[in-house]
C-alpha positions as CSV (number, residue, x, y, z in Angstrom):
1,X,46.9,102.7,159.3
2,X,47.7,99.4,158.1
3,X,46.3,96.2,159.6
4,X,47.9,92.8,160.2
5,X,46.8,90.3,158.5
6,X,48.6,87.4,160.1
7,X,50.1,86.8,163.8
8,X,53.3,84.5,164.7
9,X,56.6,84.2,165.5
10,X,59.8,83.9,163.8
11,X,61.7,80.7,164.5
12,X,65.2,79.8,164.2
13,X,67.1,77.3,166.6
14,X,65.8,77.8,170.5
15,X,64.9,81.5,169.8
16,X,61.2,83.0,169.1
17,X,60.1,86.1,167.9
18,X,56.9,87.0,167.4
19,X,55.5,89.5,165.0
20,X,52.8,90.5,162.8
21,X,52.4,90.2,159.1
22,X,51.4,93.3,157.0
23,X,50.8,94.1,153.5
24,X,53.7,96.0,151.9
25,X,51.8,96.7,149.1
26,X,48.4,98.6,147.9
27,X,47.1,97.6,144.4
28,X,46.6,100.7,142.4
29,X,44.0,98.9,139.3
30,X,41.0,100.4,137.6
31,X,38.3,97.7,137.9
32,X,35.3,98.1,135.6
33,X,31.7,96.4,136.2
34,X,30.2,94.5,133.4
35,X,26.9,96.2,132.3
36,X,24.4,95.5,129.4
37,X,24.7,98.2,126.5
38,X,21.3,99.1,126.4
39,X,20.6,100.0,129.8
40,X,23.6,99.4,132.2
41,X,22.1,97.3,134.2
42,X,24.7,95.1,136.2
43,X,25.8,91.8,134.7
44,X,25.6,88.5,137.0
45,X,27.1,85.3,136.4
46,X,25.9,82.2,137.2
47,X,27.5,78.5,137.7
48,X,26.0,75.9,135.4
49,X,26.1,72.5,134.1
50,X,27.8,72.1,130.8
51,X,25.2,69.0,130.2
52,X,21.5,70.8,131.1
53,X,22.1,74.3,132.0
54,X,21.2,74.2,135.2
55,X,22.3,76.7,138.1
56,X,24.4,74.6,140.7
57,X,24.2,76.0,144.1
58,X,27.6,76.3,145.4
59,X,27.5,73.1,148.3
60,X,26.8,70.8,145.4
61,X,30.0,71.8,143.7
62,X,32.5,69.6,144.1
63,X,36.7,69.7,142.8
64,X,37.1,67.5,139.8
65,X,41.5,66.7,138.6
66,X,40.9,66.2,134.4
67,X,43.6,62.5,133.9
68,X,42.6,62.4,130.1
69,X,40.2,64.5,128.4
70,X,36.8,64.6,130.0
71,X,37.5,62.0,132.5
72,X,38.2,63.5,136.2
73,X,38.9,62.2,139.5
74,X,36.9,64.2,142.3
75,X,38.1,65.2,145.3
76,X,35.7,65.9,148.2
77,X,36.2,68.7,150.7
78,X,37.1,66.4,153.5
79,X,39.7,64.5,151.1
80,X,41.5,68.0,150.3
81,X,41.1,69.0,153.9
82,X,43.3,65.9,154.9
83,X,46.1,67.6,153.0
84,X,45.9,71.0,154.2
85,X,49.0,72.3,155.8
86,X,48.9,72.4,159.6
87,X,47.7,75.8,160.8
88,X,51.0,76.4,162.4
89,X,52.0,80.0,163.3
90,X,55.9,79.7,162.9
91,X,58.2,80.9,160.5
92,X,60.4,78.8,160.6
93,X,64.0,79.7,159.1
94,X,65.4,76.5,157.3
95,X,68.8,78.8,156.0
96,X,70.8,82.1,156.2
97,X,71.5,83.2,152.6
98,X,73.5,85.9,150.4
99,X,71.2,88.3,148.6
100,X,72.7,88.0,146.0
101,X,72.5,84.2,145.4
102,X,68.9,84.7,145.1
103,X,67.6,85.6,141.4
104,X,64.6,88.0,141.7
105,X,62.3,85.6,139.8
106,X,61.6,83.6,142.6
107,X,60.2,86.3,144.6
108,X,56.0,87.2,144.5
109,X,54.6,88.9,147.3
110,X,55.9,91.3,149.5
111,X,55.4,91.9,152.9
112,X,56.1,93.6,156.2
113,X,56.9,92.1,159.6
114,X,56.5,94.2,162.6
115,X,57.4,92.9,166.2
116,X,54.3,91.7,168.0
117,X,53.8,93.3,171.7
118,X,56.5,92.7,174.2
119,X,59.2,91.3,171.3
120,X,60.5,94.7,170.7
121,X,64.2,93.6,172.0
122,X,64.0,90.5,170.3
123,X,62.8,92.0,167.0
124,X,65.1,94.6,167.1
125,X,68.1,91.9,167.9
126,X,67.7,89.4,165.0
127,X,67.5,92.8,162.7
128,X,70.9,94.3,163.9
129,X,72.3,91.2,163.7
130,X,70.7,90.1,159.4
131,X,71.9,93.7,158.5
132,X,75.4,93.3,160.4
133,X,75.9,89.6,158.5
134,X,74.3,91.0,155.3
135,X,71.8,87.7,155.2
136,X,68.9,86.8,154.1
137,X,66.4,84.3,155.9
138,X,65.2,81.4,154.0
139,X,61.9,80.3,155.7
140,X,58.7,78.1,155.2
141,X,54.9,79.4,156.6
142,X,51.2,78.9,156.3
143,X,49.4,81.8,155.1
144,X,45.6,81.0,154.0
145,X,46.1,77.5,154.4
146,X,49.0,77.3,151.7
147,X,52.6,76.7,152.7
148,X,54.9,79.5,151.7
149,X,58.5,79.5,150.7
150,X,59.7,83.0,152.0
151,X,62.8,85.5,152.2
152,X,63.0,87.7,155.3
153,X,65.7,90.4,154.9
154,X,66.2,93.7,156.9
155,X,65.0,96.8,154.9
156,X,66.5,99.4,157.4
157,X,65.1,99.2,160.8
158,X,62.0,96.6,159.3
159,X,62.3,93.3,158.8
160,X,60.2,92.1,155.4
161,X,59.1,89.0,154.4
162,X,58.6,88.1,150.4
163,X,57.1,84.7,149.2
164,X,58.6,82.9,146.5
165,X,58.2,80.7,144.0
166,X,59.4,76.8,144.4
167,X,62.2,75.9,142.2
168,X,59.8,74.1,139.7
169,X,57.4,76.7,138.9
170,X,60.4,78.7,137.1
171,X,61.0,77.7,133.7
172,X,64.7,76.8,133.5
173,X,66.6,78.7,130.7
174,X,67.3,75.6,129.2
175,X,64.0,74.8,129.0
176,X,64.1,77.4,126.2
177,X,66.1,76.0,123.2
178,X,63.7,75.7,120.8
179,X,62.7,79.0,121.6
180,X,66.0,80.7,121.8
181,X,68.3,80.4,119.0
182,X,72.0,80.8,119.4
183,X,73.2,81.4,115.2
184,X,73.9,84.8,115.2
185,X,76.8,86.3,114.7
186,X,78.9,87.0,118.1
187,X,78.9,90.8,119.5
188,X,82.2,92.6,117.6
189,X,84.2,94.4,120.0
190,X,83.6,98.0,119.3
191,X,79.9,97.3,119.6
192,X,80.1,95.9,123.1
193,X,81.9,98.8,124.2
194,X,79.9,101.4,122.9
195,X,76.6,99.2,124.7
196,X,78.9,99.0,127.9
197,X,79.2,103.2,127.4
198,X,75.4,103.4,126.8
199,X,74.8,101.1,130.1
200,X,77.0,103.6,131.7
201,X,75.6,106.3,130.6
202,X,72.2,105.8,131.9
203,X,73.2,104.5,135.0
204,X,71.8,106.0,138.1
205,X,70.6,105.6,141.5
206,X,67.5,103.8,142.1
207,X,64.4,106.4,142.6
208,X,61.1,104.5,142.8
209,X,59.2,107.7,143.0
210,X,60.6,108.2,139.5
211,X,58.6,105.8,137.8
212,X,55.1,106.2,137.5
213,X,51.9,103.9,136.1
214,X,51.7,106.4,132.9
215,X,49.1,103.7,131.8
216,X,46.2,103.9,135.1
217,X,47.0,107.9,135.1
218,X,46.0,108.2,131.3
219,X,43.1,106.0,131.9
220,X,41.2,107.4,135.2
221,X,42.0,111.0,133.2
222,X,40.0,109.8,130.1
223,X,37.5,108.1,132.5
224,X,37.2,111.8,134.1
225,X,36.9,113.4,130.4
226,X,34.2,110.9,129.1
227,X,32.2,111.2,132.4
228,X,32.0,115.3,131.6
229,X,30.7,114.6,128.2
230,X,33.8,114.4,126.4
231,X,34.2,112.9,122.9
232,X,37.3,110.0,123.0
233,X,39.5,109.6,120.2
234,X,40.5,106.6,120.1
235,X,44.5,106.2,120.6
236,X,47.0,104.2,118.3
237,X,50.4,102.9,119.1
238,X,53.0,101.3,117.1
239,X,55.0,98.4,118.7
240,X,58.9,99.2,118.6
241,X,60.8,97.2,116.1
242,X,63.5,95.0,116.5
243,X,66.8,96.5,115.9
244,X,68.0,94.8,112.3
245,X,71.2,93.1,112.7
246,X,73.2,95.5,110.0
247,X,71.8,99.0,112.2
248,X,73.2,98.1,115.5
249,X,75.7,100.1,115.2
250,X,74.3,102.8,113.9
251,X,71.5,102.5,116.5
252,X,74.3,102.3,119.6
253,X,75.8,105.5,117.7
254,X,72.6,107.2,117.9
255,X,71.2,106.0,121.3
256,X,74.7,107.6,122.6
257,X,74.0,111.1,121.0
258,X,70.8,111.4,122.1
259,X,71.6,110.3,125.8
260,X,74.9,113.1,125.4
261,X,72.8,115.5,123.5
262,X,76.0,115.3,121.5
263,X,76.7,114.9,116.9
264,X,77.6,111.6,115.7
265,X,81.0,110.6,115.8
266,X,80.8,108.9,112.2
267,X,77.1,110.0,111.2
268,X,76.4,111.6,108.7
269,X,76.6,115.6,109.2
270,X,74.4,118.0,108.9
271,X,74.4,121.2,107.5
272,X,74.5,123.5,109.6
273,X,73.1,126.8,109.5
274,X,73.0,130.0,111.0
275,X,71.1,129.0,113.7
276,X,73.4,125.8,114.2
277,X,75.8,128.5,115.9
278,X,77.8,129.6,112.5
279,X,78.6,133.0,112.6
280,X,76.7,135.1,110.2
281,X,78.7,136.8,107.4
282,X,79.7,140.5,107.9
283,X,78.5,143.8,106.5
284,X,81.5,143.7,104.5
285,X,82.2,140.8,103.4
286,X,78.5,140.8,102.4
287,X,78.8,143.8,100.5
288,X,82.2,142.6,98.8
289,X,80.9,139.2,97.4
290,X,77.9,141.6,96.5
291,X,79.9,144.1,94.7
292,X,82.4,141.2,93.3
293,X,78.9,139.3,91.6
294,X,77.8,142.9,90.2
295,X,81.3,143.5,88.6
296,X,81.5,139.8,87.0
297,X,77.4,140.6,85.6
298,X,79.3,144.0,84.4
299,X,81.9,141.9,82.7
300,X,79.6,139.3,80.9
301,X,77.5,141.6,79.5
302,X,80.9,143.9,78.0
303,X,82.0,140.5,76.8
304,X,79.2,139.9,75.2
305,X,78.6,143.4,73.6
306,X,81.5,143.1,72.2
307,X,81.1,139.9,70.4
308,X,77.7,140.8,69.1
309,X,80.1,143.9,67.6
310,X,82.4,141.8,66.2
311,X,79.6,139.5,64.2
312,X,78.1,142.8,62.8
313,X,81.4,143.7,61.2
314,X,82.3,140.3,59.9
315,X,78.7,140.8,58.2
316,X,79.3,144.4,56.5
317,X,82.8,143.0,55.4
């Protein structure tokens, strides 16, 4: 059963709701231990000074901001400590906002808030009312001594609570003009249709079950295999290549056909054989074209006698 991992109360104008903050999600990685070749034993590492070598023990460590290259100002513990957010246990709601107006990039973390004991009313109040108004909460807290900017939106009956990202630490798009070029040619009509019919065409409802880390189930089998005595082959991939300019359309064409399991519309054709659903000839059409190509061997070879006949009377002549 999950634990909370933080304890407050949600706060917006004279009302108070207290809850507990849960993890919403459970990392899933393959970790691996660094171990020497020869023997596996465990590797260790060590803090040391760049100038001697030395070990530093961690109380003589101290937080150094680089100005210009190798020159620092250092920060003590108290001085940081002076800056620390107040350990406040508020959420305090600054906005009500649209879902929509909020551009997924922003978000990071997600988590769950459940109603602490004895605000089961209240909890249960501001949830009704977010998923009647079809808001989202806006809010600032202090989690591990770092002040959060958060969303809190109703996901059924639960409220959740996301952290996000401050404005600037999100690139701006505009940001990107050296790297994004805008010279190409403009989309032709008939090729943004026939995208817009692809789009539609593998449109769905959202299944997250659906979607699986392929990668970490590969990787704990081949752990599995090795660990049995297995021999690994090594695997190779190919990066996908960008679609050239002068095959889009050819590569919408395609992508359509295969999603529709249907022939190109102006592909080339295939030929199609008999088992492409063509109806195999008949007994006796297939004895007719046999007896037609025995009839014209019949009459090439009297034509032919009969030239050879005609030479060997020109000759006695």
């Amino acid at each position: 059963m999950p634990r909370a991992i933080w304890s407050g109360a949600i706060s917006f104008g004279l009302l108070n709701v207290p809850v507990k903050l849960y993890s919403a999600t459970s990392r899933k990685q393959v970790s691996f231990r660094e171990l020497r070749q020869s023997d596996g034993s465990r590797i260790r590492h060590k803090r040391v000074a760049e100038s001697d070598g030395e070990e530093v023990p961690y109380e003589e460590i101290v937080k150094g901001y680089e100005i210009t290259p190798e020159q620092y100002v250092v920060m003590t513990r108290d001085e940081l400590e002076e800056l620390d957010p107040k350990k406040t246990r508020a959420i305090e709601i600054e906005d009500f906002v649209d879902l929509d107006d909020i551009d997924p990039i922003y978000f990071t973390q997600p988590y769950y808030l459940g109603p602490d004991k004895g605000a089961e009313r209240a909890y249960a109040l501001l949830v009704k009312a977010m998923n009647d108004e079809r808001k989202v909460a806006v809010a600032r807290f202090v989690l591990r001594n770092k002040e959060h900017l958060a969303a809190i939106r109703p996901m059924g009956d639960v409220l959740t609570l996301t952290t996000m990202r401050f404005a600037d630490e999100v690139v701006k798009p505009e940001e990107l003009e050296d790297v994004l070029t805008h010279d190409g040619e403009a989309p032709k009509k008939k090729e943004l249709d026939m995208a817009k019919q692809l789009v539609g065409s593998l449109t769905s409802d959202f299944d997250p079950d659906k979607y699986r880390d392929e990668y970490r189930e590969e990787l704990i089998a081949m752990i599995e295999r090795k660990a049995k005595g297995e021999e690994l082959l090594e695997p190779v991939s190919e990066a996908p290549k960008p679609t050239k300019a002068p095959d889009l359309m050819a590569a919408l064409e395609e992508s359509l056909a295969a999603v529709k399991s249907e022939p190109l519309a102006g592909g080339p054709k295939k030929k199609r054989t008999a088992s492409d659903g063509r109806r195999k000839p008949t007994k006796a059409k297939a004895k007719s074209s046999s007896s037609n190509g025995k009839a014209a061997t019949s009459r090439k070879k009297s034509s032919g006698a009969s030239r050879s006949r005609a030479k060997s009377g020109a000759k006695s002549k």
